[in-house]
Structures are given as C-alpha cells and as structure tokens.
Chimera marker file (.cmm) of the C-alpha trace (Angstrom):
<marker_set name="trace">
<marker id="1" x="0.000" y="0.000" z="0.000" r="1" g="1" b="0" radius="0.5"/>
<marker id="2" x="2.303" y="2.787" z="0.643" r="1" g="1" b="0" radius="0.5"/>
<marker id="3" x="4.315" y="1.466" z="-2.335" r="1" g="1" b="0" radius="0.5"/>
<marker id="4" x="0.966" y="2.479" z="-4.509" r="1" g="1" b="0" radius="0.5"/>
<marker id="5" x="0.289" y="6.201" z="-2.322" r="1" g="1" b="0" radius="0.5"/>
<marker id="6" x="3.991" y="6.469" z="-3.569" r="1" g="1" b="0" radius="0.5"/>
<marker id="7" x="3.529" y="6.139" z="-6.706" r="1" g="1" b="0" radius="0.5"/>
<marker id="8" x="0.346" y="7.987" z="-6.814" r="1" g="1" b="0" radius="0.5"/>
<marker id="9" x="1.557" y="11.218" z="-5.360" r="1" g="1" b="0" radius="0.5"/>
<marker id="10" x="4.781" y="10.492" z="-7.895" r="1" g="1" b="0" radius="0.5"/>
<marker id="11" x="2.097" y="10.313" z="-10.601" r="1" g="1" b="0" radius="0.5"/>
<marker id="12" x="0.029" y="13.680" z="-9.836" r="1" g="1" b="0" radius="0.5"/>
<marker id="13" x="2.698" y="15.693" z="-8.361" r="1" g="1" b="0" radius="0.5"/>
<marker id="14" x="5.870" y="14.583" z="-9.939" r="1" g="1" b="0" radius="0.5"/>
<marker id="15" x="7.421" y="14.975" z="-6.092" r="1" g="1" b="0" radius="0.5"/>
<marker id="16" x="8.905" y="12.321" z="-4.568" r="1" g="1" b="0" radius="0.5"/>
<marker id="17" x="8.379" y="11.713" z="-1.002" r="1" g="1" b="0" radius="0.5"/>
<marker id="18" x="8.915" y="9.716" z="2.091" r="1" g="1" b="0" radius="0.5"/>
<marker id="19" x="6.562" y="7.511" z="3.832" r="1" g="1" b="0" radius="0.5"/>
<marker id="20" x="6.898" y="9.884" z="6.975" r="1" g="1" b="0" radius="0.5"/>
<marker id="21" x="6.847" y="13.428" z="5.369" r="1" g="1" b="0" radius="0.5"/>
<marker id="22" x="3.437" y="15.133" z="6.177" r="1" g="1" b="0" radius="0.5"/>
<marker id="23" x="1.805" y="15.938" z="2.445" r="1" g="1" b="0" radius="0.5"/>
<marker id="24" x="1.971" y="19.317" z="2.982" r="1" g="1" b="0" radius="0.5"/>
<marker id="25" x="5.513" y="19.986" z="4.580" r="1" g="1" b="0" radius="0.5"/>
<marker id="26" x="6.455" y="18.100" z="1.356" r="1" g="1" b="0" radius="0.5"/>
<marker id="27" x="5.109" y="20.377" z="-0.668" r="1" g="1" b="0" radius="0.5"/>
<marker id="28" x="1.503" y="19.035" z="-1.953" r="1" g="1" b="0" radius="0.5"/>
<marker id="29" x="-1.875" y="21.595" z="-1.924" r="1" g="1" b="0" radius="0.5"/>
<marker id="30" x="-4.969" y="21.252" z="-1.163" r="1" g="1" b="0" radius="0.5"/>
<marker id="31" x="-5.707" y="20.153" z="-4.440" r="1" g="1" b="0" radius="0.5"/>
<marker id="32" x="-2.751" y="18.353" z="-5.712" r="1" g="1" b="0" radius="0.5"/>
<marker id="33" x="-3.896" y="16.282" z="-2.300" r="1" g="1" b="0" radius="0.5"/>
<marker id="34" x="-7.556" y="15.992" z="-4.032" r="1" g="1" b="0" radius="0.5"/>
<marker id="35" x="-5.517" y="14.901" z="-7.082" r="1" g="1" b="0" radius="0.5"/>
<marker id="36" x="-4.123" y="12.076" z="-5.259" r="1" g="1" b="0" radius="0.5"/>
<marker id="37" x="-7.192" y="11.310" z="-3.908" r="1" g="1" b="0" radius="0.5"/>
<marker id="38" x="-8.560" y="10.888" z="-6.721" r="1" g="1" b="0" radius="0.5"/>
<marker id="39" x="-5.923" y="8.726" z="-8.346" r="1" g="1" b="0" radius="0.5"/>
<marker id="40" x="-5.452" y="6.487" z="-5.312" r="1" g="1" b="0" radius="0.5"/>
<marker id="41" x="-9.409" y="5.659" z="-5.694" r="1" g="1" b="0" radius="0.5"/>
<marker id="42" x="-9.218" y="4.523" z="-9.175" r="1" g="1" b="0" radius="0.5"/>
<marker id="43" x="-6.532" y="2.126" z="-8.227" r="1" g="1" b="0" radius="0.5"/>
<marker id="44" x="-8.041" y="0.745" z="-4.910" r="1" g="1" b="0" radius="0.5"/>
<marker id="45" x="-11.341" y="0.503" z="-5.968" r="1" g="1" b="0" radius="0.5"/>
<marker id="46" x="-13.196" y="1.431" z="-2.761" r="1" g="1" b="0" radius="0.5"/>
<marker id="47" x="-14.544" y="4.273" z="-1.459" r="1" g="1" b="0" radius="0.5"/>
<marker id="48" x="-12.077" y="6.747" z="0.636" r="1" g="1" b="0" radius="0.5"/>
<marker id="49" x="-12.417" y="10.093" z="1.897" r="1" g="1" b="0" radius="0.5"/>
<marker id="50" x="-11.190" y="13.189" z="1.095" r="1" g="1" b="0" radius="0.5"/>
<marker id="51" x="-10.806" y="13.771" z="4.403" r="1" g="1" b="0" radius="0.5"/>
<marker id="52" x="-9.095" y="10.993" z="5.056" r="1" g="1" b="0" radius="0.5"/>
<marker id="53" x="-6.245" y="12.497" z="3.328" r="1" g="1" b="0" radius="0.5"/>
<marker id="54" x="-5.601" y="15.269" z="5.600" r="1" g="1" b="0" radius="0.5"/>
<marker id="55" x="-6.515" y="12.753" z="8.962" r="1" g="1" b="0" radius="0.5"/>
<marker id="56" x="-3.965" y="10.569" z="7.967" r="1" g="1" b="0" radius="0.5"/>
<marker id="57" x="-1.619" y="13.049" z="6.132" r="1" g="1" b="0" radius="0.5"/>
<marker id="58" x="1.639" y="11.045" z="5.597" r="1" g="1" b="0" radius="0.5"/>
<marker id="59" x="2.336" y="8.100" z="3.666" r="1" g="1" b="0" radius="0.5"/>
<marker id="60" x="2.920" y="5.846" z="6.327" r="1" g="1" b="0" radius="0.5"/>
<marker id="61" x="-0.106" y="6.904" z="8.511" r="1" g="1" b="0" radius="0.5"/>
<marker id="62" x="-2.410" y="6.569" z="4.947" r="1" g="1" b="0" radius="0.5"/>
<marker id="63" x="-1.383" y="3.079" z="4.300" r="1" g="1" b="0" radius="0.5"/>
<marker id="64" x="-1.514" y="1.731" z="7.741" r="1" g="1" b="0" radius="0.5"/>
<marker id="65" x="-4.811" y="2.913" z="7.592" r="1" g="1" b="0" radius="0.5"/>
<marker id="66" x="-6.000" y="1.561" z="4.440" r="1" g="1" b="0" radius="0.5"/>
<marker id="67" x="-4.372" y="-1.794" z="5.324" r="1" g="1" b="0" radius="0.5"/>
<marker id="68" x="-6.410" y="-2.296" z="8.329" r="1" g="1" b="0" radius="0.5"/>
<marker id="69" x="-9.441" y="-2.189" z="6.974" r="1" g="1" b="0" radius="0.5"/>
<marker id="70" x="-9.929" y="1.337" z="5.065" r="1" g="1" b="0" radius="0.5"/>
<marker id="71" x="-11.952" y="4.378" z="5.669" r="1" g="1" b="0" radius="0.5"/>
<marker id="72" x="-14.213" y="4.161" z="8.858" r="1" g="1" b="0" radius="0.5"/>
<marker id="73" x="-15.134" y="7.901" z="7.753" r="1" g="1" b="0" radius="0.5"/>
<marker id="74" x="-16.246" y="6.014" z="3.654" r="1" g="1" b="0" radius="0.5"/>
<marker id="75" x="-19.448" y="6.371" z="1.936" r="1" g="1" b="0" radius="0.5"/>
<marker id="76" x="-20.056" y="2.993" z="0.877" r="1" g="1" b="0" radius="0.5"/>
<marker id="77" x="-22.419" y="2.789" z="-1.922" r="1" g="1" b="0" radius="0.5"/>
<marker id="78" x="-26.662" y="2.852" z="-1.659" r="1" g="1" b="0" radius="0.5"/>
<marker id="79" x="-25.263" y="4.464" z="1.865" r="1" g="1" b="0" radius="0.5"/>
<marker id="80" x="-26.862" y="8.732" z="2.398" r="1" g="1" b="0" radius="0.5"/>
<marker id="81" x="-24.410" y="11.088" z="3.973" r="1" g="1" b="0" radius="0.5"/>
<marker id="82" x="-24.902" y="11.687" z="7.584" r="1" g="1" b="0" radius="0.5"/>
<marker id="83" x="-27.131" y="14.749" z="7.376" r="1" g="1" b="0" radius="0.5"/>
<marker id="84" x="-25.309" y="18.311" z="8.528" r="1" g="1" b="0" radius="0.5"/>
<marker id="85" x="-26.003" y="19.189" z="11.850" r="1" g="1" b="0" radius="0.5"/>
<marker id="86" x="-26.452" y="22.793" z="12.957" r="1" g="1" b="0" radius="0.5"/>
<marker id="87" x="-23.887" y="23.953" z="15.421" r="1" g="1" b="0" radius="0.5"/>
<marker id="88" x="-24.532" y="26.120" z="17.986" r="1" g="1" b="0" radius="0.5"/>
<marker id="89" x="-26.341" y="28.466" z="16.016" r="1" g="1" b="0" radius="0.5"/>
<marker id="90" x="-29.156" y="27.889" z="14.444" r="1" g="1" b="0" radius="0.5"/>
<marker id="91" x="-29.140" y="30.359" z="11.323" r="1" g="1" b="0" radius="0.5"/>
<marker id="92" x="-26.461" y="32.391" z="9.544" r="1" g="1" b="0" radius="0.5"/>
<marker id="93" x="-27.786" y="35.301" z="11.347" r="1" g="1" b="0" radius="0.5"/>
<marker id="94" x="-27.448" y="33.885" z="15.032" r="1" g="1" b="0" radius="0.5"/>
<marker id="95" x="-23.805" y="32.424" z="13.513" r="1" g="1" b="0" radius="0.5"/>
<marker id="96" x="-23.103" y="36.231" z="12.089" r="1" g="1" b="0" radius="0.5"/>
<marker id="97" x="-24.133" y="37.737" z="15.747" r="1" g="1" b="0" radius="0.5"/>
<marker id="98" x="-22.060" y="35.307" z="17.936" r="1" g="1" b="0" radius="0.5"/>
<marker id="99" x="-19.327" y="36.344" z="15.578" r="1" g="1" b="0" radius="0.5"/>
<marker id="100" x="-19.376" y="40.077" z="15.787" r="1" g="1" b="0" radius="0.5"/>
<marker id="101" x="-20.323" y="39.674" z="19.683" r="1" g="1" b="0" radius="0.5"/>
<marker id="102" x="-16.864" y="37.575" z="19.400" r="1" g="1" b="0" radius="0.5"/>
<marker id="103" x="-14.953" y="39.745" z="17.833" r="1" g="1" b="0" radius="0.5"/>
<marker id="104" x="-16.275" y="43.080" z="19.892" r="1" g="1" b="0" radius="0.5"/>
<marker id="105" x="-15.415" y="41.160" z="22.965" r="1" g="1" b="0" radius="0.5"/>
<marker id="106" x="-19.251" y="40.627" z="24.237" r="1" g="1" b="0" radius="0.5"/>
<marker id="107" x="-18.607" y="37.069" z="24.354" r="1" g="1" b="0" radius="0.5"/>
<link id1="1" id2="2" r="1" g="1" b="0" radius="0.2"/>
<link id1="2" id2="3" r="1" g="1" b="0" radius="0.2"/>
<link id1="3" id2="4" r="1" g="1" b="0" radius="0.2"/>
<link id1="4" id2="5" r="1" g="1" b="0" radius="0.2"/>
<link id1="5" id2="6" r="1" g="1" b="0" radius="0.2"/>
<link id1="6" id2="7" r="1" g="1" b="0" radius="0.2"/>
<link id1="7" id2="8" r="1" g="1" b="0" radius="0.2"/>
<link id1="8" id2="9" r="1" g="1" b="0" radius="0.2"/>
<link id1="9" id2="10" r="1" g="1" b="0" radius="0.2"/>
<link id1="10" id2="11" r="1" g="1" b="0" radius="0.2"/>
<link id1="11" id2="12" r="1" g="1" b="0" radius="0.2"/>
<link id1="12" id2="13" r="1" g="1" b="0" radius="0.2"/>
<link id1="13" id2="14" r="1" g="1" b="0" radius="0.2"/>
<link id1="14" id2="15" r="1" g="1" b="0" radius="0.2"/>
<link id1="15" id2="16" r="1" g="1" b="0" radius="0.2"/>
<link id1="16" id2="17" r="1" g="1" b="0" radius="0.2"/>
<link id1="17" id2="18" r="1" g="1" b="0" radius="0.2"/>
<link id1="18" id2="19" r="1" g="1" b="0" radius="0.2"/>
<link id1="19" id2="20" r="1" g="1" b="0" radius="0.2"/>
<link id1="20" id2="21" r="1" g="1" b="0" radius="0.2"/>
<link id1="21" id2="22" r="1" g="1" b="0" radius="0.2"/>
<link id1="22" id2="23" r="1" g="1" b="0" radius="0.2"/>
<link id1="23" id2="24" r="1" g="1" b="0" radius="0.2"/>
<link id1="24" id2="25" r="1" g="1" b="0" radius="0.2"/>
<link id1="25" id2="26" r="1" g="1" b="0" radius="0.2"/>
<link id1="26" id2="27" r="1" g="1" b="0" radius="0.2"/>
<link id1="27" id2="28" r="1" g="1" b="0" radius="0.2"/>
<link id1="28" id2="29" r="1" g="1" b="0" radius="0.2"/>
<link id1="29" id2="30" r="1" g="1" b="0" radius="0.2"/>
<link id1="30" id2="31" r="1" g="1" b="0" radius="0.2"/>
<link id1="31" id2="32" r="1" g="1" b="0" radius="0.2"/>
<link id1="32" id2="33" r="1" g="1" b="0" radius="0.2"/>
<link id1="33" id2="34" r="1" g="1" b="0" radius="0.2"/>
<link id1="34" id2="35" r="1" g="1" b="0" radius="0.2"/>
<link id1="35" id2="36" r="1" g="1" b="0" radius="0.2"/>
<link id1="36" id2="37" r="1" g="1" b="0" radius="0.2"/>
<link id1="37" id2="38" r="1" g="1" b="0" radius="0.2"/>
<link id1="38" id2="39" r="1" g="1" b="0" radius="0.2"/>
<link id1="39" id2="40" r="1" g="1" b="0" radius="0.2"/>
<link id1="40" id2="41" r="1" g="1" b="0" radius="0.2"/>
<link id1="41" id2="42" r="1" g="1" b="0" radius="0.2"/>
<link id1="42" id2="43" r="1" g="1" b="0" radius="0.2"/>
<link id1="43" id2="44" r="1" g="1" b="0" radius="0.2"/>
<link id1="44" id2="45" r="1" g="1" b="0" radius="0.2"/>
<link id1="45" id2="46" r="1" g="1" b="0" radius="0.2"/>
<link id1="46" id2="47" r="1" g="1" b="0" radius="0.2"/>
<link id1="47" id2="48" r="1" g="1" b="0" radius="0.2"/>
<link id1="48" id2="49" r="1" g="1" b="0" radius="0.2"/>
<link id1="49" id2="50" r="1" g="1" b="0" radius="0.2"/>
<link id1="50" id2="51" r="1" g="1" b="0" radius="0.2"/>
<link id1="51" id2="52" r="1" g="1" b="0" radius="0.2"/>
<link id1="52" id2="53" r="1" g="1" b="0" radius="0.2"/>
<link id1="53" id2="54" r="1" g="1" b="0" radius="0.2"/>
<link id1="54" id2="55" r="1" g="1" b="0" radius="0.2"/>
<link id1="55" id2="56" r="1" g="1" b="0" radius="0.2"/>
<link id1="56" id2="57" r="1" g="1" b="0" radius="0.2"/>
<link id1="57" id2="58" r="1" g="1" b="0" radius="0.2"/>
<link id1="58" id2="59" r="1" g="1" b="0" radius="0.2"/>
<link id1="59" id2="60" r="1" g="1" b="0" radius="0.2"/>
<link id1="60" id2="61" r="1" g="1" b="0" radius="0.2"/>
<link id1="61" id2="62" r="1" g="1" b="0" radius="0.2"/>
<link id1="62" id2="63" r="1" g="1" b="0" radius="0.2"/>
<link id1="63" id2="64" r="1" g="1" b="0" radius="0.2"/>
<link id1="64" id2="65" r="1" g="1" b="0" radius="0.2"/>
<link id1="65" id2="66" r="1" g="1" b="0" radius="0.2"/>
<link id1="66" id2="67" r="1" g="1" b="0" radius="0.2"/>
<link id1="67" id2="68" r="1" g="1" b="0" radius="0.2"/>
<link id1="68" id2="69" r="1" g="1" b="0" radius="0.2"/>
<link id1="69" id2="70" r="1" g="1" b="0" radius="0.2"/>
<link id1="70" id2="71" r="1" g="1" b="0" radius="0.2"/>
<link id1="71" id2="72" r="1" g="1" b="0" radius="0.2"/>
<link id1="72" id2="73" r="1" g="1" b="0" radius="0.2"/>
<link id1="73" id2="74" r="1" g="1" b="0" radius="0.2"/>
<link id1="74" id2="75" r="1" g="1" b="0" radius="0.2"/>
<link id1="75" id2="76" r="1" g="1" b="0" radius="0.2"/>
<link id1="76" id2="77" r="1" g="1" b="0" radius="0.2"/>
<link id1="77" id2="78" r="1" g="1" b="0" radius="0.2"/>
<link id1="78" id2="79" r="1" g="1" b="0" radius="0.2"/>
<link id1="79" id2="80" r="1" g="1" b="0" radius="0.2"/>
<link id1="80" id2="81" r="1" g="1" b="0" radius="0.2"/>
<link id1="81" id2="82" r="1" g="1" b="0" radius="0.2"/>
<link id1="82" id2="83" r="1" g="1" b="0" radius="0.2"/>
<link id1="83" id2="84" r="1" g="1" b="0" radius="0.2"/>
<link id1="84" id2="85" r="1" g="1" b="0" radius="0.2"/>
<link id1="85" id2="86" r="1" g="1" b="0" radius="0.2"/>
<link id1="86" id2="87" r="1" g="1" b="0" radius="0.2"/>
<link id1="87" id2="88" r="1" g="1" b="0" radius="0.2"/>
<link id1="88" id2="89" r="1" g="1" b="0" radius="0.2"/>
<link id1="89" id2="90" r="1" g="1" b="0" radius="0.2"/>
<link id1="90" id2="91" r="1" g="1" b="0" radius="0.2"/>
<link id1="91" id2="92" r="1" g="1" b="0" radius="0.2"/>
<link id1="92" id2="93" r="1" g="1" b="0" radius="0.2"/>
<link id1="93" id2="94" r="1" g="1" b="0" radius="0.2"/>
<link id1="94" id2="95" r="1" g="1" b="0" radius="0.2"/>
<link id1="95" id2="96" r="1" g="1" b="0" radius="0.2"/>
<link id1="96" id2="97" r="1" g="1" b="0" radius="0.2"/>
<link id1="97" id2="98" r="1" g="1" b="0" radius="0.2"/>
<link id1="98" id2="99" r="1" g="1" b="0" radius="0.2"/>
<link id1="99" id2="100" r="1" g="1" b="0" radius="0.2"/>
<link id1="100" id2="101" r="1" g="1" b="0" radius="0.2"/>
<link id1="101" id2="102" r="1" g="1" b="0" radius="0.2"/>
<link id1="102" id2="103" r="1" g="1" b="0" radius="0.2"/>
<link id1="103" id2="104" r="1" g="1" b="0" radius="0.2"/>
<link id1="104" id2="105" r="1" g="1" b="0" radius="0.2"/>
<link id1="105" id2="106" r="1" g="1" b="0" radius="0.2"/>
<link id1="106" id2="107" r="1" g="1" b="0" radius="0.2"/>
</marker_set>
C-alpha cells in the first residue's frame, strides 16, 4: 500500500516523497492532495475520503490505515451522507451575531 500512495503522489505531483513526510511539509496543496485522492481511488477501488487524506496526512499513517481495513469515515455505496447538523447556532444570522459579539469582545 504505501508502495501504490507512492507512486500515486509520484504520478500527480511529480514529487517524490517519504513515507513519513506530512503531504503538505512536502510540498503538496490542497488540491494536488484531491488529485491524489482521486488517483489512489481509481486504483483501490473502494470508497475513501477526502478527508481521510488530511486525517492521515503522511504516507505511512495513509497506508496503515487503508491496510487495516480502510476508511471508517467512507461512503459505501446505496449508503446517504450523515445529514449536517447545525452547530450552535441555528441560522447564519445567530452564527453572524455570535461572531461580531466575538470579535467586539461581548462574548
């Protein structure tokens, strides 16, 4: 496995790197990470995260985790994504408020 994330950050980045450099100390974006992402599903063939990418943001970490099992945080298919939950605000305006309230201090 970390023989193929290897090669697949090779492939889309043209950088070489080693299984313990973080992706983005190394050099890799945002999107040449989405890039990756991308290749390393066509070549593993089940569903991953984005988001696993930046949990697990070195080679070593990635493959480990794909190795045991894959992506506790996949969408597997026929399976809905967990609906979004509202935080502690319940509209943009009540989010907007606690933010100026925030940044005036009136926290």
């Amino acid at each position: 496995m970390r023989a193929l994330l290897t090669d697949a950050v090779r492939r889309v980045t043209g950088l070489e790197i080693g299984p313990d450099a973080g992706f983005f100390e190394a050099g890799l974006t945002s999107a040449l990470l989405i890039g990756v992402h991308t290749e390393l599903l066509a070549r593993i063939g089940r569903p991953t995260q984005v988001a696993t990418m930046f949990k697990y943001a070195t080679v070593r970490t990635l493959a480990a985790h794909l190795t045991r099992g894959g992506d506790d945080d996949a969408i597997t298919a026929g399976q809905q994504p967990a609906p979004r939950l509202r935080g502690a605000f319940g509209s943009r305006r009540e989010l907007r408020a606690g933010i100026r309230a925030r940044v005036e201090g009136r926290h």
